[in-house]
ROSE-4610 file (N, C-alpha, C; in Angstrom, 1 decimal, always signed):
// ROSE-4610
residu = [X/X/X/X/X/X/X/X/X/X/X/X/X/X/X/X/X/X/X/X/X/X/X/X/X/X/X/X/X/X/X/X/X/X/X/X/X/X/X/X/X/X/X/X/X/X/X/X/X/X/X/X/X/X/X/X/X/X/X/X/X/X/X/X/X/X/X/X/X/X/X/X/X/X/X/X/X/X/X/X/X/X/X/X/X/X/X/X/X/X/X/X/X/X/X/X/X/X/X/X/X/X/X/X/X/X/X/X/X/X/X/X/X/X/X/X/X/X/X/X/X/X/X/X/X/X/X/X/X/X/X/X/X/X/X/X/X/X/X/X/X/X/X/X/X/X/X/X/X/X/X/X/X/X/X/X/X/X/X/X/X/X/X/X/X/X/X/X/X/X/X/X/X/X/X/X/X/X/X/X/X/X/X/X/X/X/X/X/X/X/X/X/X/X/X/X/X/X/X/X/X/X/X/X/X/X/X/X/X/X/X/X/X/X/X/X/X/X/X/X/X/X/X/X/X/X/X/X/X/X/X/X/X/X/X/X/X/X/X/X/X/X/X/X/X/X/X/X/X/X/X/X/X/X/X/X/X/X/X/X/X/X/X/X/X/X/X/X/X/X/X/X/X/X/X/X/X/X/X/X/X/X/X/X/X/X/X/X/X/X/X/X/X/X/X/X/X/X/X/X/X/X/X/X/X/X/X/X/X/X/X/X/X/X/X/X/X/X/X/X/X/X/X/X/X/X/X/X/X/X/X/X/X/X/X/X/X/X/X/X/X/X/X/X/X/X/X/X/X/X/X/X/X/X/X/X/X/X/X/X/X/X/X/X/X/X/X/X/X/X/X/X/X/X/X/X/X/X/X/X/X/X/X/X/X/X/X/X/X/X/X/X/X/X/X/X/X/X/X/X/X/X/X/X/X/X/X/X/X/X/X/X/X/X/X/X/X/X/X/X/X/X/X/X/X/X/X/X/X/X/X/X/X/X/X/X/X/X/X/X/X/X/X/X/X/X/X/X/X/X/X/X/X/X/X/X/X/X/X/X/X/X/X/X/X/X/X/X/X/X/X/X/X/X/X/X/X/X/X/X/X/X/X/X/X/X/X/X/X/X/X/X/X/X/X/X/X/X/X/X/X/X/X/X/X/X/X/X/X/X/X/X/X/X/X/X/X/X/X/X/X/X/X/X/X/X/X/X/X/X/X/X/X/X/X/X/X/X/X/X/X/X/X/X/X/X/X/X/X/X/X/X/X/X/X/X/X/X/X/X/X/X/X/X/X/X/X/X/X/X/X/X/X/X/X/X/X/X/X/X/X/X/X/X/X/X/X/X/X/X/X/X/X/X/X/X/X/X/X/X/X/X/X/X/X/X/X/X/X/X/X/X/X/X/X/X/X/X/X/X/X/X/X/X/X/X/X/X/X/X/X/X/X/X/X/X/X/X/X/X/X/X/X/X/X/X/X/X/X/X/X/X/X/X/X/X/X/X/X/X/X/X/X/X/X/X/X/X/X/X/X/X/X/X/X/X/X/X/X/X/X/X/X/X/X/X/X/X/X/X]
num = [1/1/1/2/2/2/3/3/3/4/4/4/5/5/5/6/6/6/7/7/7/8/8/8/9/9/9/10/10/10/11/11/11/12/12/12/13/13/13/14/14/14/15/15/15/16/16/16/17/17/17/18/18/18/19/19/19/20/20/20/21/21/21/22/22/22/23/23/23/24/24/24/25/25/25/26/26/26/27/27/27/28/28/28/29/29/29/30/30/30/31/31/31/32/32/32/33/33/33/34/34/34/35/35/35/36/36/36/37/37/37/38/38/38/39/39/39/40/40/40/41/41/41/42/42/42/43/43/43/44/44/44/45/45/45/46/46/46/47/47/47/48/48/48/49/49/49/50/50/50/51/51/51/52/52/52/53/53/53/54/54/54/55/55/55/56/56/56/57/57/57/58/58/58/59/59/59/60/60/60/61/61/61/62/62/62/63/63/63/64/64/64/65/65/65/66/66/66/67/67/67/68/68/68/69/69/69/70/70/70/71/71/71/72/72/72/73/73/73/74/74/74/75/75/75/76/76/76/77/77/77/78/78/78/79/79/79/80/80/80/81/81/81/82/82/82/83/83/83/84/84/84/85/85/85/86/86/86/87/87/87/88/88/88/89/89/89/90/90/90/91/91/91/92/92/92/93/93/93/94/94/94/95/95/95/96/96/96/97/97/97/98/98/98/99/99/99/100/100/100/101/101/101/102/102/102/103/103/103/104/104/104/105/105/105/106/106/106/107/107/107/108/108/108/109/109/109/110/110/110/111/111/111/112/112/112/113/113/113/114/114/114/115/115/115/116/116/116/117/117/117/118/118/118/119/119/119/120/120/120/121/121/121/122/122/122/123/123/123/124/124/124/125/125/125/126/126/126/127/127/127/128/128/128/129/129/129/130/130/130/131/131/131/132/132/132/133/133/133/134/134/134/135/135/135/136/136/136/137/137/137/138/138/138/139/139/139/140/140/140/141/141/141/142/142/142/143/143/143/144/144/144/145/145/145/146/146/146/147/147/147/148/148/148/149/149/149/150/150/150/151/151/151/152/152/152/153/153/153/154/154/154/155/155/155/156/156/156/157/157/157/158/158/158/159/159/159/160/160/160/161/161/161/162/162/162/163/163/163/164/164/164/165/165/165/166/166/166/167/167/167/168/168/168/169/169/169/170/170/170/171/171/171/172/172/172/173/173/173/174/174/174/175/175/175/176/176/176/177/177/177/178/178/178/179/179/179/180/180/180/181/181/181/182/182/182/183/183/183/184/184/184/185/185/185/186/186/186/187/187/187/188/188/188/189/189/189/190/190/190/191/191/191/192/192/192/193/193/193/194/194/194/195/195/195/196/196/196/197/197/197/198/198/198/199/199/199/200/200/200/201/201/201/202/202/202/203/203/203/204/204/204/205/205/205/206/206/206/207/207/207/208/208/208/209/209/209/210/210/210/211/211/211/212/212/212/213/213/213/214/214/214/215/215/215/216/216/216/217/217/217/218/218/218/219/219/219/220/220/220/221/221/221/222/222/222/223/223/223/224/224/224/225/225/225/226/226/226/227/227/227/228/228/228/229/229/229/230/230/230]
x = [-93.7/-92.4/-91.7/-91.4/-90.6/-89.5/-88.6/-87.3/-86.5/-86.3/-85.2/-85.2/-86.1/-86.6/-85.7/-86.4/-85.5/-83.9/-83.4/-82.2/-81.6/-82.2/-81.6/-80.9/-82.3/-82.2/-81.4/-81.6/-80.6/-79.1/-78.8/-77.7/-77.0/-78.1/-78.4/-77.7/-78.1/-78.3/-76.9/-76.2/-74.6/-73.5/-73.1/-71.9/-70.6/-70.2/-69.7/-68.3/-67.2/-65.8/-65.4/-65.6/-65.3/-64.3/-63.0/-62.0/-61.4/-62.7/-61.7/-61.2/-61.9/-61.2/-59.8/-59.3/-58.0/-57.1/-55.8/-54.5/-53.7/-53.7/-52.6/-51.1/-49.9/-48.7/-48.3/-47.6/-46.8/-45.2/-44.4/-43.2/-41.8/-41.5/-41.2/-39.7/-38.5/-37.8/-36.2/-35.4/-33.5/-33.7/-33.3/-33.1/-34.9/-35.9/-37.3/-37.9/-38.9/-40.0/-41.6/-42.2/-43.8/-44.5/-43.6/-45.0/-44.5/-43.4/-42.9/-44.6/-44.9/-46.0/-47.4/-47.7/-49.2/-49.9/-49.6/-50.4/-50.9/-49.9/-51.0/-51.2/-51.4/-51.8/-53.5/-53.1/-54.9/-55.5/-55.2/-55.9/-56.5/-55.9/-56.0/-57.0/-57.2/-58.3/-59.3/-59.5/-60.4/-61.0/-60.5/-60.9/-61.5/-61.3/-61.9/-60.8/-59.4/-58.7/-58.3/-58.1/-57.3/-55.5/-55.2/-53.4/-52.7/-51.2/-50.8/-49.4/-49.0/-47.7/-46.6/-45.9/-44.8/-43.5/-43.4/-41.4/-41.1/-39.5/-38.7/-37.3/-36.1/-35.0/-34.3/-34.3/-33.6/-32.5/-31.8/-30.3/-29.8/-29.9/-29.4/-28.9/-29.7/-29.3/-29.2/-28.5/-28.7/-30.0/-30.2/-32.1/-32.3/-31.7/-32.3/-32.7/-31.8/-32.5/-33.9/-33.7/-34.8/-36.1/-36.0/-36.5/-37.5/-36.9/-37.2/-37.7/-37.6/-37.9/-39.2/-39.6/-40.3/-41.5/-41.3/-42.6/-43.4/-43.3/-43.7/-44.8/-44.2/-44.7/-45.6/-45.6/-46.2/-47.5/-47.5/-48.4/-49.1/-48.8/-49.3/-50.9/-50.2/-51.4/-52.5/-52.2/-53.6/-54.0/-53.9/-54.3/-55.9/-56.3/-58.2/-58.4/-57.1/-57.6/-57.7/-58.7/-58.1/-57.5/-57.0/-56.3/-55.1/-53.8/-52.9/-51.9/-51.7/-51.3/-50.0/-48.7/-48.0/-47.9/-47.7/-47.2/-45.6/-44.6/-43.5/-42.8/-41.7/-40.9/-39.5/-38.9/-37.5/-36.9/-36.2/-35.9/-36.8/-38.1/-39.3/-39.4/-39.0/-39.5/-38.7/-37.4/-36.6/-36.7/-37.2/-37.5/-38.6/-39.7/-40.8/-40.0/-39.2/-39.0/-37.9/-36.7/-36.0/-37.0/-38.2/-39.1/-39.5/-40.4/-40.6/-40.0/-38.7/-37.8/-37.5/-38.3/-37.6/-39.2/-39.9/-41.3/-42.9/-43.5/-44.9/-45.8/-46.7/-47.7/-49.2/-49.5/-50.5/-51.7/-52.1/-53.5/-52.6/-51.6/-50.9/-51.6/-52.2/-53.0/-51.8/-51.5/-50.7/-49.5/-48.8/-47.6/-47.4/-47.3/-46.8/-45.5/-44.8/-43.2/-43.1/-42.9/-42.4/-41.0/-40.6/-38.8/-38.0/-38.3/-37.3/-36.4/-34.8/-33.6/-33.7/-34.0/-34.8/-33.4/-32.6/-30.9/-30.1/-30.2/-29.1/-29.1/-28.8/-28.3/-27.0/-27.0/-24.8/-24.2/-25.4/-25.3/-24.3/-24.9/-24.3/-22.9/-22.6/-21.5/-20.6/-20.4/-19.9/-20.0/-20.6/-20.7/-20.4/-20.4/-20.4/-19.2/-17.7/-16.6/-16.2/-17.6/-17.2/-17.3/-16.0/-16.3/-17.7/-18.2/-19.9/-20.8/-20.5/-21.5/-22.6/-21.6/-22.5/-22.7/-22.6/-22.7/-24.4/-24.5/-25.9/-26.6/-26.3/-27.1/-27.0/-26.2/-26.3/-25.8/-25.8/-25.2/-26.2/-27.4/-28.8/-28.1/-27.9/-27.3/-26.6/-25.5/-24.1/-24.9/-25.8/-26.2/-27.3/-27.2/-28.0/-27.1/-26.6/-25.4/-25.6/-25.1/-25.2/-23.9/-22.8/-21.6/-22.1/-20.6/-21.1/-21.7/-21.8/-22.7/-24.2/-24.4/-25.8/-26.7/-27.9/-28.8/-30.2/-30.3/-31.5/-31.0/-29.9/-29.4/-29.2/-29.5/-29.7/-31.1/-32.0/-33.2/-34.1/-33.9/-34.2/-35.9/-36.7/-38.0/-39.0/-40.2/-41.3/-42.4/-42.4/-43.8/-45.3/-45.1/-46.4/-47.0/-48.1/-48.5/-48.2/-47.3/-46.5/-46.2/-46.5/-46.7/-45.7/-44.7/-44.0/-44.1/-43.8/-44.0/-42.3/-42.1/-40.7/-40.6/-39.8/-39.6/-38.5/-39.0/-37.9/-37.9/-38.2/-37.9/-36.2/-35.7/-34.9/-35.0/-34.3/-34.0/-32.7/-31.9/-30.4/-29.2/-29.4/-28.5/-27.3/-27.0/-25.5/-25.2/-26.2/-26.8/-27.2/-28.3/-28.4/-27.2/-26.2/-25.0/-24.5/-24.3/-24.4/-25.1/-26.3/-27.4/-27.5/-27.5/-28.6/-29.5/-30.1/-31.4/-32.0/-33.8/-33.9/-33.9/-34.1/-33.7/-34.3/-34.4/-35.2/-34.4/-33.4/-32.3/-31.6/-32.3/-31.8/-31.6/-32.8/-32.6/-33.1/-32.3/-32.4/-34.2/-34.7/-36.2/-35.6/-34.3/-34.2/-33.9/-33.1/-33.1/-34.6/-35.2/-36.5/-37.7/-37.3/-38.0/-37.4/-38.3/-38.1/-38.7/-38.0/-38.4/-39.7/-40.9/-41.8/-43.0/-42.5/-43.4/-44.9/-45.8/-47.3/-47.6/-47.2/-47.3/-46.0/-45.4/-44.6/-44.9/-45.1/-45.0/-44.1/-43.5/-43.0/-43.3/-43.4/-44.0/-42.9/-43.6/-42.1/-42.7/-42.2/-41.9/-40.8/-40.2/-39.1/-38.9/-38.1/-37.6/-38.3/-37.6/-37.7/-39.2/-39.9/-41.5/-42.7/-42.4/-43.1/-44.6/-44.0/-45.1/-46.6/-45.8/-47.0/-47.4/-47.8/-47.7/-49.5/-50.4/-51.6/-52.0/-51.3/-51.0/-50.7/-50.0/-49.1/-50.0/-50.4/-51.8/-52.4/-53.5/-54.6/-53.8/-52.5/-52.2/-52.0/-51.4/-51.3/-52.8/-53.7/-55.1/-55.7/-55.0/-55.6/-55.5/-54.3/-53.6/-54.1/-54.1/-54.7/-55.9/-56.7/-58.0/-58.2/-57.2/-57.9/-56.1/-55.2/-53.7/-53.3/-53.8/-52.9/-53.1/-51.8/-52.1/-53.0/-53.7/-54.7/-54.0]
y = [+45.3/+44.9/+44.0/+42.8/+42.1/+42.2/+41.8/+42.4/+42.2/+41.2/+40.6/+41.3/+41.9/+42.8/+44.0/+44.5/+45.7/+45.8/+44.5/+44.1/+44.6/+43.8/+44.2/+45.5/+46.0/+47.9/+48.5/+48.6/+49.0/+48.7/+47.9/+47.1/+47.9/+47.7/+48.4/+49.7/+50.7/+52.1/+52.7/+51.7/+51.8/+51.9/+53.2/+53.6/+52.3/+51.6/+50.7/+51.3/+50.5/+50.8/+49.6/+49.9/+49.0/+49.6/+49.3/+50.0/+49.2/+48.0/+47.0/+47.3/+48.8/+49.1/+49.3/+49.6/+49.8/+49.3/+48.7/+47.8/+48.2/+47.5/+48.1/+47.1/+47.6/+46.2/+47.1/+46.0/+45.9/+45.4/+46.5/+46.2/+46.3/+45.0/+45.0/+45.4/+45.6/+46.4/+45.4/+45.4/+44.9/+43.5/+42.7/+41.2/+40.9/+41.5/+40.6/+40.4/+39.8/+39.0/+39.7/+39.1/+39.4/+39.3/+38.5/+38.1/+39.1/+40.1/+41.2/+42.3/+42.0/+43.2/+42.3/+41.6/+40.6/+40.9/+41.8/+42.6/+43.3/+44.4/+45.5/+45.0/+43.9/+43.7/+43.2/+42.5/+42.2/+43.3/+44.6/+45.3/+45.9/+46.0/+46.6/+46.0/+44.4/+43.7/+43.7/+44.3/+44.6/+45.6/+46.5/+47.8/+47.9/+46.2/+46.1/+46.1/+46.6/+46.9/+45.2/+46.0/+44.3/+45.1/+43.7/+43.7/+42.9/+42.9/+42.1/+42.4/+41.2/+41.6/+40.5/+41.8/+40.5/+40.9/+39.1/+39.4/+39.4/+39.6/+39.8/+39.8/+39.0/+38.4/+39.5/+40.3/+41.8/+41.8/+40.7/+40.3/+40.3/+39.5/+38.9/+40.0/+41.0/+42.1/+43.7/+44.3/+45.4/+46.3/+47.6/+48.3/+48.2/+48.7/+48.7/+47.4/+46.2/+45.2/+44.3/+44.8/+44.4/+45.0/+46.4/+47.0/+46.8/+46.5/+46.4/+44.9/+43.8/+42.7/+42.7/+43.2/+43.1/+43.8/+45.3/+46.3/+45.6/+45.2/+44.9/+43.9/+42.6/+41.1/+41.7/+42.3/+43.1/+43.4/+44.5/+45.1/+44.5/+43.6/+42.0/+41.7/+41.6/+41.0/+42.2/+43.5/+44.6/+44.7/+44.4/+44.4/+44.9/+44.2/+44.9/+45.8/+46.2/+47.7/+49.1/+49.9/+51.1/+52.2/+51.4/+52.3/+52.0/+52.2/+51.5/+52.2/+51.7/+52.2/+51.7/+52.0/+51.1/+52.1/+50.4/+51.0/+50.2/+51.1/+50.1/+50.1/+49.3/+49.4/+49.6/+50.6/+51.0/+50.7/+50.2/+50.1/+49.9/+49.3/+49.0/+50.3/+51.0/+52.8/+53.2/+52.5/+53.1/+52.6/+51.4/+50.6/+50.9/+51.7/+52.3/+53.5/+54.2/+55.4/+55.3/+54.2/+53.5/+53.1/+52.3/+52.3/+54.1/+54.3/+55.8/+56.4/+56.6/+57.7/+57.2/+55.8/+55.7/+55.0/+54.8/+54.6/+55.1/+55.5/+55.7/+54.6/+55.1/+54.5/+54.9/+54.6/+55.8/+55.8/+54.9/+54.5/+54.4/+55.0/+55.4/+56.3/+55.9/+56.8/+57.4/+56.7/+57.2/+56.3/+56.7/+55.8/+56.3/+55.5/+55.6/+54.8/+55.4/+54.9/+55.0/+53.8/+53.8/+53.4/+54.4/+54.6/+54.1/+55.1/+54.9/+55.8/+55.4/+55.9/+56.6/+57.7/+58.6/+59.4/+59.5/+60.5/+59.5/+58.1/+57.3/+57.3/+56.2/+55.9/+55.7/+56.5/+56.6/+55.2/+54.5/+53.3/+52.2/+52.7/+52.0/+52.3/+53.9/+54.6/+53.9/+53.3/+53.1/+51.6/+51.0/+49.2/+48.9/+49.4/+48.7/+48.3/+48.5/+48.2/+46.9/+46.4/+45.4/+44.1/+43.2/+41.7/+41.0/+40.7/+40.1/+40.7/+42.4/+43.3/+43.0/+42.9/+42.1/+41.0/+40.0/+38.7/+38.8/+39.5/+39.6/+40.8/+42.1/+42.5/+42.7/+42.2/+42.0/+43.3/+43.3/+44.3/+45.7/+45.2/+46.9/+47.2/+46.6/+47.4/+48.2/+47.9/+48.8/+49.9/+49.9/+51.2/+52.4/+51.6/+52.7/+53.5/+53.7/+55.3/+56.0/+57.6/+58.6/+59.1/+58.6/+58.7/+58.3/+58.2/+58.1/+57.3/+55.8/+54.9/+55.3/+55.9/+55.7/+56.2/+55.2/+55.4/+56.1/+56.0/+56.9/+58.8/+58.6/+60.4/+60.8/+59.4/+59.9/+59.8/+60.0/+59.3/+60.6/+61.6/+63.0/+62.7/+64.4/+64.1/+63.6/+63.9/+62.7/+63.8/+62.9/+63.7/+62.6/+62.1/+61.3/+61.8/+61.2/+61.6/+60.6/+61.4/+60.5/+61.3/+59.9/+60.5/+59.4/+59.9/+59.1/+59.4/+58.4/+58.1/+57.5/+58.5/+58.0/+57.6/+57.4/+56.6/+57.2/+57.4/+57.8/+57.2/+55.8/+54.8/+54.0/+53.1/+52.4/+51.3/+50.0/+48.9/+48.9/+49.1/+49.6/+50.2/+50.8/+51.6/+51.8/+50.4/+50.9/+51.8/+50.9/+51.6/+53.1/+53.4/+55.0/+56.0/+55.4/+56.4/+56.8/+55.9/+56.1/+57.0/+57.7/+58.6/+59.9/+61.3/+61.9/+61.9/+62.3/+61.9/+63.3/+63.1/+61.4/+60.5/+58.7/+58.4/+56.6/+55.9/+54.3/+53.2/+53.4/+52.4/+52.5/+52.7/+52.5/+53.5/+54.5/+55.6/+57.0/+58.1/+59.5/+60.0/+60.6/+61.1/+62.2/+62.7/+63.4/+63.1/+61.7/+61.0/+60.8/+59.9/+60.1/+60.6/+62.3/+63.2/+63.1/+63.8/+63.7/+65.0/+66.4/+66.7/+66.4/+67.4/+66.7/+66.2/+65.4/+64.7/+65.5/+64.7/+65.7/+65.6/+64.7/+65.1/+64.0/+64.2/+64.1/+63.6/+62.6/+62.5/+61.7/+61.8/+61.3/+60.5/+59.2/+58.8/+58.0/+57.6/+56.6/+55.5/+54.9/+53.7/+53.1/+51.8/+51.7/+51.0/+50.8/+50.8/+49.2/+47.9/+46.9/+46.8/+47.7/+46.9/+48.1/+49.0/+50.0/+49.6/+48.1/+48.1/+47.7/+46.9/+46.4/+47.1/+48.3/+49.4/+49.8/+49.5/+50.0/+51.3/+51.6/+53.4/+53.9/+53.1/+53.1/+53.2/+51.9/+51.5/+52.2/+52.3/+53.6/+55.0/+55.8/+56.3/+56.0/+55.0/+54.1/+54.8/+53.9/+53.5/+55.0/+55.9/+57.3/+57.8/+57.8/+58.4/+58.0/+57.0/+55.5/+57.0/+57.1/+57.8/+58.8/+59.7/+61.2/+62.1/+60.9/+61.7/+62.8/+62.5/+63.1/+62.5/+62.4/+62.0/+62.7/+61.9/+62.5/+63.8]
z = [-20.2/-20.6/-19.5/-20.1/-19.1/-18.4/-17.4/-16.9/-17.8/-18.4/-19.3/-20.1/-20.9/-21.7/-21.3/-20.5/-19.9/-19.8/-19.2/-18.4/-20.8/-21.4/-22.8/-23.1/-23.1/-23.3/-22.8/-21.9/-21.0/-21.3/-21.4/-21.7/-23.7/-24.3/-25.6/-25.8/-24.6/-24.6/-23.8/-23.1/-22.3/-23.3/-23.0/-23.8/-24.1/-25.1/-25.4/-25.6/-24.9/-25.4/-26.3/-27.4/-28.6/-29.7/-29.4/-30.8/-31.5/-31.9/-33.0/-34.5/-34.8/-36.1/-35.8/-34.4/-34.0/-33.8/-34.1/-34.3/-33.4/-32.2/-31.1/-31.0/-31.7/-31.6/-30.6/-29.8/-28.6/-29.1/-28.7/-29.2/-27.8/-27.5/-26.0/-26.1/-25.1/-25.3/-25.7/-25.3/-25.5/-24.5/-24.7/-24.2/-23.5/-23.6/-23.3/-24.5/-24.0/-24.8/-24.7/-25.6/-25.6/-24.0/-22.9/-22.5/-21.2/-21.5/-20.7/-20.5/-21.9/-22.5/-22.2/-21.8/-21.5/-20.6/-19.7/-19.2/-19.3/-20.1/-21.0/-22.0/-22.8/-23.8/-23.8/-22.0/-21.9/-21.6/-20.8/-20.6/-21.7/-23.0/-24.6/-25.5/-24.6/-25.3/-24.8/-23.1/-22.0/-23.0/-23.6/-24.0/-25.1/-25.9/-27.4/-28.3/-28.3/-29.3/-30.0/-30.9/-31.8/-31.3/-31.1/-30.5/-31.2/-31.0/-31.8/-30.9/-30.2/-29.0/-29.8/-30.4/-31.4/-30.4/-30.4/-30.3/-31.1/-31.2/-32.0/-31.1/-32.0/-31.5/-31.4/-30.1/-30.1/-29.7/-29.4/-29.0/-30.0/-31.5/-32.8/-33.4/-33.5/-35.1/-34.6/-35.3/-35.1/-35.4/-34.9/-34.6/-36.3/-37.3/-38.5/-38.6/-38.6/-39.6/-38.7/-36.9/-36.3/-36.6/-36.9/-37.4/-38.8/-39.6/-40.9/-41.2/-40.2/-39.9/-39.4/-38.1/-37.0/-37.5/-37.8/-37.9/-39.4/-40.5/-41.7/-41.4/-40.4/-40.0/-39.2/-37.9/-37.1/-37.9/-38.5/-39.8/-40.3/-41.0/-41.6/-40.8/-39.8/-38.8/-38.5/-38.5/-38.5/-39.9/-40.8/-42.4/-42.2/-41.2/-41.5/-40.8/-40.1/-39.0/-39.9/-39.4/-40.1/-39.6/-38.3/-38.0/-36.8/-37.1/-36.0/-35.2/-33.9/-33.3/-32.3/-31.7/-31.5/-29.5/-29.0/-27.3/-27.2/-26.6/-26.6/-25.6/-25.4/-24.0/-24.5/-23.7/-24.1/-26.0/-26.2/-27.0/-28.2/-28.0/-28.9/-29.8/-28.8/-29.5/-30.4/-30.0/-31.2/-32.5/-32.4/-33.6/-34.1/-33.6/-34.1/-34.7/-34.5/-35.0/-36.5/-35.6/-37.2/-38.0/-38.4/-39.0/-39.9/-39.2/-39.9/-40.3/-39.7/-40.6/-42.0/-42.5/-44.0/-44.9/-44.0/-44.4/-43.9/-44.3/-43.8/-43.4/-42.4/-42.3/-42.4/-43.2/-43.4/-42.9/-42.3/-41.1/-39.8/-39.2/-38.1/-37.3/-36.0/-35.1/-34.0/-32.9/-32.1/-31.9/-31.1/-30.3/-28.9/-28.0/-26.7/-26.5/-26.0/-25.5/-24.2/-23.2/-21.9/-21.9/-21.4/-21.0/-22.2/-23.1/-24.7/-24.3/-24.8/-25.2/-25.5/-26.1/-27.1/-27.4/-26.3/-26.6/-26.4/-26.5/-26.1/-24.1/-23.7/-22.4/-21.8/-21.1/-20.5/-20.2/-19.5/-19.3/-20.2/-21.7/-22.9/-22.9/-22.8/-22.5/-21.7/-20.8/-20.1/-19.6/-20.1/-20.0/-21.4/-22.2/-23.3/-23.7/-22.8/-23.5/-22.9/-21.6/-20.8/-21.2/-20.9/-21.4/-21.1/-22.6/-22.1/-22.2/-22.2/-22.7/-24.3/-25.4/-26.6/-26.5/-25.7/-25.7/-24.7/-24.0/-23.4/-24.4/-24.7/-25.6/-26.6/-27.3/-28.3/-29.4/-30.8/-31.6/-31.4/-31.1/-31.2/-29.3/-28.8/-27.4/-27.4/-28.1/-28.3/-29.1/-30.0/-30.7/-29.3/-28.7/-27.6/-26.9/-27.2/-26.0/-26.5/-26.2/-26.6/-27.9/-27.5/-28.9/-30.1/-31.1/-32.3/-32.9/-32.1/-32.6/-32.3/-31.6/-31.0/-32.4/-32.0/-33.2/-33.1/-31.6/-31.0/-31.7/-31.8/-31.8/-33.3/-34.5/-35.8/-36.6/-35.6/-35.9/-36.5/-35.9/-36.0/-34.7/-35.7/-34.2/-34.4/-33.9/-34.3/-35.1/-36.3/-36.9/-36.6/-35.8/-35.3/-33.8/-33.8/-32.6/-31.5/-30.3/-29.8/-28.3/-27.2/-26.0/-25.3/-24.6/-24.0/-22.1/-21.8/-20.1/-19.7/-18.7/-18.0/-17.4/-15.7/-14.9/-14.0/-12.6/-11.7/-10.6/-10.8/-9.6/-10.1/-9.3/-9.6/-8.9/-9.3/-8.5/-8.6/-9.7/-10.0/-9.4/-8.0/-7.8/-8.3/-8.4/-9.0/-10.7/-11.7/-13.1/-12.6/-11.8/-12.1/-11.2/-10.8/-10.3/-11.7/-12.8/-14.3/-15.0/-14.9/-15.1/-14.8/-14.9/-14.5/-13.8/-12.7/-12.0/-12.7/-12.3/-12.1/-13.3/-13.0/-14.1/-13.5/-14.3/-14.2/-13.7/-14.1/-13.5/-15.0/-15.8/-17.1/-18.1/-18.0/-18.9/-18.1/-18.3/-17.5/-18.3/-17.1/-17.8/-19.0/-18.5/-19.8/-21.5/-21.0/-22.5/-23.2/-22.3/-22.7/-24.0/-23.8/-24.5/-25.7/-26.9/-28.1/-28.4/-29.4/-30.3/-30.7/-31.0/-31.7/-31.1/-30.2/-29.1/-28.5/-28.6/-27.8/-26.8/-26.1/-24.9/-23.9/-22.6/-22.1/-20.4/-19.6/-18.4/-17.2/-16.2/-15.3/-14.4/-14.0/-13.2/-12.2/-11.1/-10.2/-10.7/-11.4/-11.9/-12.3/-12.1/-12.7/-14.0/-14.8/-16.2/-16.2/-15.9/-15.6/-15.9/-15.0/-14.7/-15.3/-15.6/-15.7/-16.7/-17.6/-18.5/-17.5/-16.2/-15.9/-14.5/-14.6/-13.2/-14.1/-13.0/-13.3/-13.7/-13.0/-13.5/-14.8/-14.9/-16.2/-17.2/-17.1/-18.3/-18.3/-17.4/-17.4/-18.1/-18.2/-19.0/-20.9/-20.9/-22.1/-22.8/-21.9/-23.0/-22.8/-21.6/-21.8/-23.1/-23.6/-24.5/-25.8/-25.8/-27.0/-27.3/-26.6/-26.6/-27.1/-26.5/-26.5/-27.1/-27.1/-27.8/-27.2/-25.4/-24.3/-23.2/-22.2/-20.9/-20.1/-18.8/-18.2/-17.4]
């Protein structure tokens, strides 16, 4: 047998990470964009998955109608997966969850959420009556606090399988004097949690960057796997 030959087989017989029956959308969080999420989106394609990293104009509208806009078109594009799964950044999550609470998905594998609102953020509480406040975030910003607008807090818990990752670094000091510690700059690890949820971790990362923390990812695509952190 020749080497080449060999160099095949061998090659043949190596456990393959291939999950293209698998639909991974990336749903990035309140005033960013897709290319916030391009890092983990390559690593997702390192790994074989089919991705689909949508923006969506998350200043413009409020979470339902971003919502109800974004996840359907999203969806569109895994049509041959059979099976899908969503990773998101802060606010992303909540629009995965406004989604569900009024529709199914029925080839829905997991969800991962890094640093979602999940109880509303004080931050909102407390900036939101400021001149300029909706003029940078817009109408879905004001729905993130903990009072009676907040929309994270009418969402109810998760009947999916769903692993969220927090954050107890800051760049913010002045934002997490606003918080509970610990907490991201932006949301307290305790907002975070969700009812429901399977599994739960903390890491120092901050809110801002967390999507693109190596660490981070290697938990993501853990989770993607096996529907728990390592």
């Amino acid at each position: 047998m020749n080497h080449a030959l060999k160099v095949i087989l061998i090659l043949l017989l190596l456990p393959m990470k291939v999950y293209s029956n698998e639909c991974v959308i990336l749903l990035h969080g309140l005033a960013r964009s897709d290319s916030s999420m391009n890092k983990l989106e390559k690593s997702l394609k390192r790994e074989g998955y089919q991705t689909v990293n949508y923006s969506y104009p998350s200043r413009k509208y409020e979470i339902s109608k971003l919502a109800n806009d974004a996840i359907p078109k999203a969806l569109e594009q895994c049509a041959d997966a059979t099976k899908v799964s969503f990773v998101t950044h802060s606010m992303g999550g909540i629009l995965v969850r406004q989604y569900l609470s009024r529709k199914r998905i029925e080839n829905l594998n997991h969800v991962v959420m890094l640093g979602p609102p999940n109880n509303g953020s004080e931050v909102i509480d407390k900036m939101g009556n400021f001149p300029g406040f909706k003029a940078i975030n817009g109408p879905a910003g004001l729905q993130l606090g903990t009072g009676t607008m907040s929309v994270p807090n009418k969402l109810g818990p998760a009947d999916f399988s769903l692993g969220i990752i927090a954050g107890t670094k800051t760049i913010n000091l002045i934002l997490s004097t606003m918080l509970p510690a610990p907490n991201d700059g932006k949301v307290s690890v305790e907002s975070t949690k969700l009812a429901g949820m399977k599994d739960h971790i903390a890491m120092p990362v901050t809110h801002p960057f967390m999507m693109k923390n190596k660490k981070v990812i290697g938990q993501v695509l853990h989770f993607l796997k096996n529907g728990q952190f390592k």
